[in-house]
C-alpha positions as CSV (number, residue, x, y, z in Angstrom):
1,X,184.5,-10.5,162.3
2,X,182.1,-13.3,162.4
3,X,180.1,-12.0,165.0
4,X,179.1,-9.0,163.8
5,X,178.1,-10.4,160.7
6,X,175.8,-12.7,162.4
7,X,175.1,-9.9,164.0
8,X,174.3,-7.7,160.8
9,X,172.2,-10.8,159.7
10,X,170.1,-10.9,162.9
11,X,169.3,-7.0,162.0
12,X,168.3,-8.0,158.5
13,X,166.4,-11.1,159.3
14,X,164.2,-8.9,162.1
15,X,163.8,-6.3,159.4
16,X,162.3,-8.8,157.2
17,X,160.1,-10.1,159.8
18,X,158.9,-6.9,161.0
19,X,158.1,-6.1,157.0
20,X,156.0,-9.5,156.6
21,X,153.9,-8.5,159.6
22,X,153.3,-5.4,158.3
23,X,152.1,-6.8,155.4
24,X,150.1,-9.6,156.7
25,X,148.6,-6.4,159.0
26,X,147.8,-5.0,155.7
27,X,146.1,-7.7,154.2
28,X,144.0,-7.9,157.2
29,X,142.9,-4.7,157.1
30,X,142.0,-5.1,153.5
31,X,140.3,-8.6,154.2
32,X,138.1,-7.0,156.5
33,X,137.0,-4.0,154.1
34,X,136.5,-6.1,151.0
35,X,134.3,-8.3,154.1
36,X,132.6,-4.5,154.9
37,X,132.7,-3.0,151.4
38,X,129.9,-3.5,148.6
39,X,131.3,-4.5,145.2
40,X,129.0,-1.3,144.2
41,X,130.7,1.1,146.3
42,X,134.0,-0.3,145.4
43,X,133.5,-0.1,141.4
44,X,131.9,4.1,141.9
45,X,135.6,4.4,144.2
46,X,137.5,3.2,141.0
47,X,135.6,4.7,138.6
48,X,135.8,8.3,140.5
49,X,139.2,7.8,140.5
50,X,140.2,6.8,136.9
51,X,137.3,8.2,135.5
52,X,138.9,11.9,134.7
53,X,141.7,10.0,133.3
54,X,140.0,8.4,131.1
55,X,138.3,11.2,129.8
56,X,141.6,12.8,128.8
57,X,143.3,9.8,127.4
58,X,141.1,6.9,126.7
59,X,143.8,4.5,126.3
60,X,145.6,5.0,129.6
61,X,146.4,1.4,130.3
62,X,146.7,1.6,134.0
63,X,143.0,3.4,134.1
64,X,141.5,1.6,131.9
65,X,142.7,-2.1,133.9
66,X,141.2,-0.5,137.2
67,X,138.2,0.3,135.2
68,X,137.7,-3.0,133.7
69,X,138.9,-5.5,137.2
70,X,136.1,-2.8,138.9
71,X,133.4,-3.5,136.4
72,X,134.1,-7.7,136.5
73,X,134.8,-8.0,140.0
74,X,132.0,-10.0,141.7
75,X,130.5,-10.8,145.2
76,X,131.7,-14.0,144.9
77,X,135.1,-12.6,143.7
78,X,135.2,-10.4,146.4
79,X,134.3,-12.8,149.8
80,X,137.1,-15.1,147.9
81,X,139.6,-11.8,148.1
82,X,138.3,-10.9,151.7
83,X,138.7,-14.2,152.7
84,X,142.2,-15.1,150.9
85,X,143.4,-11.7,152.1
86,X,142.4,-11.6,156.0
87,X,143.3,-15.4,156.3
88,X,146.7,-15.1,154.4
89,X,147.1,-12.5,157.2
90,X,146.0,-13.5,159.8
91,X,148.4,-17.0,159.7
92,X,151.3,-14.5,159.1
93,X,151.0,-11.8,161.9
94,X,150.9,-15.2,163.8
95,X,154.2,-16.6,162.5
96,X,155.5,-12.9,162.7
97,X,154.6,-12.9,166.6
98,X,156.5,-15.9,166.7
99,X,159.3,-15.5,164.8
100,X,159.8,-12.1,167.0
101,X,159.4,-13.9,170.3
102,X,161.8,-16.4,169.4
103,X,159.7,-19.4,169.7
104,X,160.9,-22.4,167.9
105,X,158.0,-23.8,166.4
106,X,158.0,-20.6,164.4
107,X,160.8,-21.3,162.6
108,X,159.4,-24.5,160.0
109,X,156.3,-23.4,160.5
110,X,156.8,-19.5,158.8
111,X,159.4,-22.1,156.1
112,X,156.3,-25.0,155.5
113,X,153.7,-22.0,155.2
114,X,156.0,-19.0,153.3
115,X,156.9,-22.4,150.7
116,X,153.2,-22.9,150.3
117,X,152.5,-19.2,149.9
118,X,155.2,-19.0,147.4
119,X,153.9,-21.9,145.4
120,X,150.5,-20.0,144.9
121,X,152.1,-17.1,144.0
122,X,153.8,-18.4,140.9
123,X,150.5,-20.7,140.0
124,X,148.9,-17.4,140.4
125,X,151.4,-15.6,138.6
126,X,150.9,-17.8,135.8
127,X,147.8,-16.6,135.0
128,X,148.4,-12.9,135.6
129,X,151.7,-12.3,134.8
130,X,151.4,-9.7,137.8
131,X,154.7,-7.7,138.4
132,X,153.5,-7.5,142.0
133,X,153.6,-11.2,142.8
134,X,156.9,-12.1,141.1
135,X,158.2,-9.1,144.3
136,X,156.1,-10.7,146.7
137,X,157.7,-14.1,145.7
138,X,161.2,-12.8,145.8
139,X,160.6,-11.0,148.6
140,X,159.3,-14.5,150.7
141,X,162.3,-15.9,149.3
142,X,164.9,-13.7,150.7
143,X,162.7,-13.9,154.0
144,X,162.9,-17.7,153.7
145,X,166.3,-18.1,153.7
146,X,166.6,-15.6,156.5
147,X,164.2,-17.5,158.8
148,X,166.4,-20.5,157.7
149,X,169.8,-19.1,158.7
150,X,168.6,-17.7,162.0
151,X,166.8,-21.4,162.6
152,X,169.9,-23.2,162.2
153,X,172.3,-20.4,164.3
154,X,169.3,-20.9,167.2
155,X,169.4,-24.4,167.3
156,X,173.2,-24.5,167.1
157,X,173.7,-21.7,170.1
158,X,170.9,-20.4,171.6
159,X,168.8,-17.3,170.8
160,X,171.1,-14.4,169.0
């Protein structure tokens, strides 16, 4: 019975991995088009797209916080984002790559650098109370002690 829970928790832990990558490929890809993208362009895309909204209901919260991040955000605002997000990427579709081949080095190093991520997150969360990071946190979390488990069952036996 022990087996195939390890087993079961192998399958989970390469589920989680294979989500982080495809969210650190995600923030690379929108990295590089915040990097292409003009601040100009990206404010007419938002306001196209909340703009008949707002029309009919002035008040729509959701429309009108698009409307107002699009009208505030900044060059200097965006090359922080492209940066934070291509970077924050790219070191994760490393770890992923890692993690996937089985290399050991892969292990501490996704815990040290998912810890630090996860430490922003909540500073950063403490300023914008975003919904979206607490997930993100949780989610690292869960991932953490996955990458744990599967660290200590590799160094115990061997590769599952």
């Amino acid at each position: 019975m022990k087996a195939v829970d390890e087993s079961r928790i192998h399958q989970v832990f390469e589920i989680g991995v294979w989500l982080k990558g495809a969210h650190a490929f995600i923030e690379c890809v929108g990295g590089v088009l915040l990097y292409l993208v003009t601040t100009a362009t990206i404010a007419s895309w938002v306001n196209a797209l909340t703009q008949d909204e707002l029309t009919e209901d002035p008040k729509d919260f959701i429309a009108g916080y698009l409307s107002q991040v699009a009208s505030h955000f900044s060059v200097a605002s965006e090359e922080f984002y492209a940066f934070y997000l291509l970077s924050h990427g790219l070191i994760k579709l490393f770890l992923v790559i890692g993690l996937l081949r089985g290399k050991l080095w892969s292990y501490p190093a996704s815990l040290l650098a998912l810890g630090a991520f996860m430490i922003y997150q909540v500073y950063r969360y403490s300023y914008t109370h975003s919904a979206g990071l607490l997930v993100l946190t949780v989610f690292d979390a869960v991932v953490m002690v996955l990458i744990w488990h599967e660290w200590k069952i590799i160094r115990q036996h061997g590769p599952v």
